[in-house]
Chimera marker file (.cmm) of the C-alpha trace (Angstrom):
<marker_set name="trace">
<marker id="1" x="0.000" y="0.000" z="0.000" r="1" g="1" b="0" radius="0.5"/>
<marker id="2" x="1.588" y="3.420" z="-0.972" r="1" g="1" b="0" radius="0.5"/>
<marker id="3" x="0.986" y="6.337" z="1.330" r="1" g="1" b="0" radius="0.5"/>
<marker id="4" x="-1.661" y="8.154" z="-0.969" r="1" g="1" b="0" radius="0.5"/>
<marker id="5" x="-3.794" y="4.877" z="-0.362" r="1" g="1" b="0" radius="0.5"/>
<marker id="6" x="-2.773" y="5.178" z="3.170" r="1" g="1" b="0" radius="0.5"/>
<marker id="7" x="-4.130" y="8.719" z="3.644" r="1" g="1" b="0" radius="0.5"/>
<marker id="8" x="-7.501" y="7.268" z="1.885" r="1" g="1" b="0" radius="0.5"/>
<marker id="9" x="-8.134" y="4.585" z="3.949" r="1" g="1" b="0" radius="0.5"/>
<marker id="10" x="-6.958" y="6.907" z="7.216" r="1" g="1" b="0" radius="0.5"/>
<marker id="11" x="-9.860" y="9.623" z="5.986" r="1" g="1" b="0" radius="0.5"/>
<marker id="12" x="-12.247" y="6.989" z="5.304" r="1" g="1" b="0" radius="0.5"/>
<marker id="13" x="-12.070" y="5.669" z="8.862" r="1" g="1" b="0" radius="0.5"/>
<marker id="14" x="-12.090" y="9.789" z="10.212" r="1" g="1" b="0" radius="0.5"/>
<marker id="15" x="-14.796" y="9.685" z="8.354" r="1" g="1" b="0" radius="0.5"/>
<marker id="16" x="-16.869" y="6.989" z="9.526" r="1" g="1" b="0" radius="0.5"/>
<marker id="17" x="-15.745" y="6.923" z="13.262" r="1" g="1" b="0" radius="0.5"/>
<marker id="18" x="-16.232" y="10.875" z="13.194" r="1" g="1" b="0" radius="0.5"/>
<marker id="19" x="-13.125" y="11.193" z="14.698" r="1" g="1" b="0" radius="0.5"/>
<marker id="20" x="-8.981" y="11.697" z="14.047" r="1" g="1" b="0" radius="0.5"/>
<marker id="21" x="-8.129" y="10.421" z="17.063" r="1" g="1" b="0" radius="0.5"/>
<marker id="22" x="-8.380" y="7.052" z="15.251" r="1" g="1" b="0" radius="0.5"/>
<marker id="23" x="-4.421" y="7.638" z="13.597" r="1" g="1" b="0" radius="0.5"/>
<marker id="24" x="-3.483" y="8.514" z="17.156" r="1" g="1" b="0" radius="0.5"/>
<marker id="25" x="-4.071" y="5.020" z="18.664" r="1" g="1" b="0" radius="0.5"/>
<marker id="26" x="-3.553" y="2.640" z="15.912" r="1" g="1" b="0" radius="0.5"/>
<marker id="27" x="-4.178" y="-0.669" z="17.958" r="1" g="1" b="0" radius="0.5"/>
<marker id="28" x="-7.363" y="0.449" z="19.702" r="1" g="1" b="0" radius="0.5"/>
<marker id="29" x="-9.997" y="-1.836" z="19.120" r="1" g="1" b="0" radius="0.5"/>
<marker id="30" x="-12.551" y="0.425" z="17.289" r="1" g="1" b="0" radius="0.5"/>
<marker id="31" x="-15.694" y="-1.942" z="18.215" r="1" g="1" b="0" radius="0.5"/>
<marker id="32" x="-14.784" y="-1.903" z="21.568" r="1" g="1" b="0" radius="0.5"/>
<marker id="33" x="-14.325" y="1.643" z="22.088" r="1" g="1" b="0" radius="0.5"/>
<marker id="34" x="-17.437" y="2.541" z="20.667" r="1" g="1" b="0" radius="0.5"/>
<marker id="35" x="-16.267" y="4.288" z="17.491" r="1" g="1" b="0" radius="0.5"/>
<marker id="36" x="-17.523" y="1.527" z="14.690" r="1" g="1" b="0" radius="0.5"/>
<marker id="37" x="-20.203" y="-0.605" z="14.890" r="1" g="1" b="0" radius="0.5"/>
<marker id="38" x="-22.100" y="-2.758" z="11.973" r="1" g="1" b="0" radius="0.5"/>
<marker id="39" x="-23.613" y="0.322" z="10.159" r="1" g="1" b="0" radius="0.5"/>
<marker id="40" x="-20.321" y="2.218" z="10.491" r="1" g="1" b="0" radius="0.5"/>
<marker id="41" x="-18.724" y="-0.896" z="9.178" r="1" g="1" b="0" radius="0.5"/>
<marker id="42" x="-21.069" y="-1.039" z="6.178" r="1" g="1" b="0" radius="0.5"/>
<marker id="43" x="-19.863" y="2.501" z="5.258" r="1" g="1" b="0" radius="0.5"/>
<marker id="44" x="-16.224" y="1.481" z="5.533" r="1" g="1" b="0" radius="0.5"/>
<marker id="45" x="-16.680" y="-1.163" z="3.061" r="1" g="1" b="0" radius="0.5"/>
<marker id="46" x="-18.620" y="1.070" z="1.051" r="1" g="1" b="0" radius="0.5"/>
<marker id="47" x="-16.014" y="3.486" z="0.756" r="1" g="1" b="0" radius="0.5"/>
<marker id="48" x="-13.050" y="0.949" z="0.426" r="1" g="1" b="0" radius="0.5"/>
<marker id="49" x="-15.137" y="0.016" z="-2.895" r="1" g="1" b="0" radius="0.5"/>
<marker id="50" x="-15.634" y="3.551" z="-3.967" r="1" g="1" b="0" radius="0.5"/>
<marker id="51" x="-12.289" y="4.828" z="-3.157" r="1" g="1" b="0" radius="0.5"/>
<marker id="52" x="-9.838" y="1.961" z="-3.963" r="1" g="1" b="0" radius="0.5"/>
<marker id="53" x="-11.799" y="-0.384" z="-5.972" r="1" g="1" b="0" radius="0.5"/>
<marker id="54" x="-11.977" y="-3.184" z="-3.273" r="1" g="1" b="0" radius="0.5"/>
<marker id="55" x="-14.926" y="-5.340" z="-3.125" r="1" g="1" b="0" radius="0.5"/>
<marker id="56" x="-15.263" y="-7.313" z="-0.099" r="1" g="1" b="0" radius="0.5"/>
<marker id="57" x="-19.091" y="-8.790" z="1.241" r="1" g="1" b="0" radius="0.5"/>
<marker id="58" x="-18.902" y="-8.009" z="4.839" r="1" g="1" b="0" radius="0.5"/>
<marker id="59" x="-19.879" y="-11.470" z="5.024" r="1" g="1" b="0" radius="0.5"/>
<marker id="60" x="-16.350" y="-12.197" z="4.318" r="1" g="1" b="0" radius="0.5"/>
<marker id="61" x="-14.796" y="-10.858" z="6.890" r="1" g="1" b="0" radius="0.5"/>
<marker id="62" x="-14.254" y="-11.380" z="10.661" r="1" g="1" b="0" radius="0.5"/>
<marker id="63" x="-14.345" y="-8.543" z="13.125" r="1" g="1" b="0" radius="0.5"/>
<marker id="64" x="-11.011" y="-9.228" z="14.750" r="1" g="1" b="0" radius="0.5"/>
<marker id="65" x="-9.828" y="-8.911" z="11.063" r="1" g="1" b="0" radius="0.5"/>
<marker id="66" x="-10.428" y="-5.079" z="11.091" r="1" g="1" b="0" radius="0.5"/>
<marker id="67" x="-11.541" y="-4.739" z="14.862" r="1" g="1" b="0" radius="0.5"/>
<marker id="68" x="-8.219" y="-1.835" z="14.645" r="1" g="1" b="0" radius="0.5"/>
<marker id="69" x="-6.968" y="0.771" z="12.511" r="1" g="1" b="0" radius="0.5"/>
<marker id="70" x="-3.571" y="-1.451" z="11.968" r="1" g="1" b="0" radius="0.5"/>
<marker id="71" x="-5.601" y="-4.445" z="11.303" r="1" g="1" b="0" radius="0.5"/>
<marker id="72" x="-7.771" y="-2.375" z="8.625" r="1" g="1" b="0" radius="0.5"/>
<marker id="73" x="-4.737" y="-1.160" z="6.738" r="1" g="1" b="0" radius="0.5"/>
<marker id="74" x="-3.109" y="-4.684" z="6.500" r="1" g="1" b="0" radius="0.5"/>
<marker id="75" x="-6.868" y="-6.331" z="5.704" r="1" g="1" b="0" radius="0.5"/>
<marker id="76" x="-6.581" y="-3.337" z="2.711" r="1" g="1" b="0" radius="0.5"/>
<marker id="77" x="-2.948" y="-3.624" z="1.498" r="1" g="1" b="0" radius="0.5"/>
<marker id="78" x="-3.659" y="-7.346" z="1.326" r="1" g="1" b="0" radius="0.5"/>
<marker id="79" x="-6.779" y="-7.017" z="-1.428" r="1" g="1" b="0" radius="0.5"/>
<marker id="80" x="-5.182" y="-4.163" z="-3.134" r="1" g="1" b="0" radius="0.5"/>
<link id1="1" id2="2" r="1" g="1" b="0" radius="0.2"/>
<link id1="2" id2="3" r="1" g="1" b="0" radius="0.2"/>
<link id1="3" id2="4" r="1" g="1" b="0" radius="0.2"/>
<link id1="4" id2="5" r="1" g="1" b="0" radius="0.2"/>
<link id1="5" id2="6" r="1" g="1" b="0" radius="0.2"/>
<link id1="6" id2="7" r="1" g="1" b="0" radius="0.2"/>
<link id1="7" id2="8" r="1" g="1" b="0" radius="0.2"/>
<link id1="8" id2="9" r="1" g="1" b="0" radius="0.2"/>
<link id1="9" id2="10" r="1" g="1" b="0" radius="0.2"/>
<link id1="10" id2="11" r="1" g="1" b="0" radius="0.2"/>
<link id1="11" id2="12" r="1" g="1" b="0" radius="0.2"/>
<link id1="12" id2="13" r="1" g="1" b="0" radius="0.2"/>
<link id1="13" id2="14" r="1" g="1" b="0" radius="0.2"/>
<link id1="14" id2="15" r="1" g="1" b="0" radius="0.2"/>
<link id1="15" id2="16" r="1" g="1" b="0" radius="0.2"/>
<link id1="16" id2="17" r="1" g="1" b="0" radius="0.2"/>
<link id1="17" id2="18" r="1" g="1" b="0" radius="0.2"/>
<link id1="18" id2="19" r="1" g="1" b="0" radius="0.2"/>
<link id1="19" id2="20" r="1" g="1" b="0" radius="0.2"/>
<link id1="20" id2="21" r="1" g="1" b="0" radius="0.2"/>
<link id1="21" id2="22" r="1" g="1" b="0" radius="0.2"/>
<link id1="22" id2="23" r="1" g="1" b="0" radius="0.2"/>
<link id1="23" id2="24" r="1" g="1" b="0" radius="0.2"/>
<link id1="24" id2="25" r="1" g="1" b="0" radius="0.2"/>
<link id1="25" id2="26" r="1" g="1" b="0" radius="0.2"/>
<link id1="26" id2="27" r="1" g="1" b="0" radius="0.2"/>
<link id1="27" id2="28" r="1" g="1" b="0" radius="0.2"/>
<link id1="28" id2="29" r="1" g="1" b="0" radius="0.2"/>
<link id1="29" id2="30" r="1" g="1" b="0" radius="0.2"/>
<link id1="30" id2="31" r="1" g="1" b="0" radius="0.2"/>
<link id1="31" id2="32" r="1" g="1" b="0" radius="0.2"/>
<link id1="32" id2="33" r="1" g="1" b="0" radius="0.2"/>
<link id1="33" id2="34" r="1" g="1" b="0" radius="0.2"/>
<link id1="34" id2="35" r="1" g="1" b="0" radius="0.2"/>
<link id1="35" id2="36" r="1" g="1" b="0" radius="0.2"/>
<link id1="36" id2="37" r="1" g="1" b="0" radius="0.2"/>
<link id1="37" id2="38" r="1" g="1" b="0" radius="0.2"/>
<link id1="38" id2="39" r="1" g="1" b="0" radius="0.2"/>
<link id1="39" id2="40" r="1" g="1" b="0" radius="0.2"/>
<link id1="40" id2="41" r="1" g="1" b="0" radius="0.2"/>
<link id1="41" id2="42" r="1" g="1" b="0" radius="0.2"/>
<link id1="42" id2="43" r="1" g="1" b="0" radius="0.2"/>
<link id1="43" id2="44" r="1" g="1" b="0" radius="0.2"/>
<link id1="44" id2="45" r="1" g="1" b="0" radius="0.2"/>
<link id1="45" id2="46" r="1" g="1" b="0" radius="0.2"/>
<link id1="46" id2="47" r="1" g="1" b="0" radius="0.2"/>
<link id1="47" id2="48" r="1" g="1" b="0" radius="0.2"/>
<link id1="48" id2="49" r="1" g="1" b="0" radius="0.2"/>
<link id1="49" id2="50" r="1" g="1" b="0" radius="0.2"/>
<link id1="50" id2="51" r="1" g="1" b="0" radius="0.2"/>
<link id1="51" id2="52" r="1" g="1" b="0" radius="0.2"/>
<link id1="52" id2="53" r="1" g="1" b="0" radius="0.2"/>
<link id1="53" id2="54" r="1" g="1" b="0" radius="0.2"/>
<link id1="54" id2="55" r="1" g="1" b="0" radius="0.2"/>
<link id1="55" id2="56" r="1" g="1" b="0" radius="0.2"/>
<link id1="56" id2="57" r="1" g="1" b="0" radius="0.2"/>
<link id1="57" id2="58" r="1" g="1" b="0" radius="0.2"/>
<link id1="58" id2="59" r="1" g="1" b="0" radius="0.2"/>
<link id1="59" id2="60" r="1" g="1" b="0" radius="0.2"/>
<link id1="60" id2="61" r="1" g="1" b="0" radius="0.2"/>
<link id1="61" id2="62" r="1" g="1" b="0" radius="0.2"/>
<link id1="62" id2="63" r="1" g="1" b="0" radius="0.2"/>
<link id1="63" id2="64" r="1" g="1" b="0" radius="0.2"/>
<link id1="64" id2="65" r="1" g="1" b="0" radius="0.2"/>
<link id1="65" id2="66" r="1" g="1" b="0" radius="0.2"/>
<link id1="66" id2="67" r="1" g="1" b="0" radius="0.2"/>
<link id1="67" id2="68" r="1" g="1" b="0" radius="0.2"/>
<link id1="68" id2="69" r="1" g="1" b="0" radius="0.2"/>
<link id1="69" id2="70" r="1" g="1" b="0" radius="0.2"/>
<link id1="70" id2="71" r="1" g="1" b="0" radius="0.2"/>
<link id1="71" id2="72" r="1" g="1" b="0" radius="0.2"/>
<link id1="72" id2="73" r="1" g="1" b="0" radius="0.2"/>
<link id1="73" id2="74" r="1" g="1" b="0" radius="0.2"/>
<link id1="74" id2="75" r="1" g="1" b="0" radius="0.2"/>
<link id1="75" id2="76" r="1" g="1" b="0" radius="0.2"/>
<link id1="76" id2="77" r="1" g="1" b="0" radius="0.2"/>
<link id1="77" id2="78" r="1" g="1" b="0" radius="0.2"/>
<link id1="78" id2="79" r="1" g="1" b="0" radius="0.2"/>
<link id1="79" id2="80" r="1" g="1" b="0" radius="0.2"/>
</marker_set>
């Protein structure tokens, strides 16, 4: 994953966790700490589609997959 992809995914999460705290603590679990849930999830996928071309049914993936920001940049550099 090159850094402009980076930034993308990293605004996409601001984004849907309406927050930019989320770059600050990288290994946070985002479910946990209230800041993504199913719906918010659904918009991250959305946006992964619309913004880098990755299609993924959220029926394919496991939370603990992209339960962190860290975990949702290697789930994303790993489909790119």
């Amino acid at each position: 994953m090159d850094e402009a992809q980076e930034l993308a995914v990293l605004r996409l999460l601001t984004e849907v966790c309406g927050t930019d705290a989320i770059d600050q603590e990288r290994d946070v679990d985002l479910f946990d700490a209230g800041l993504l849930d199913s719906l918010g999830f659904t918009h991250l996928l959305v946006g992964l589609e619309d913004d880098l071309g990755i299609r993924v049914p959220p029926t394919a993936v496991e939370r603990d997959e992209v339960s962190t920001v860290n975990r949702i940049l290697t789930f994303v550099s790993e489909r790119l």
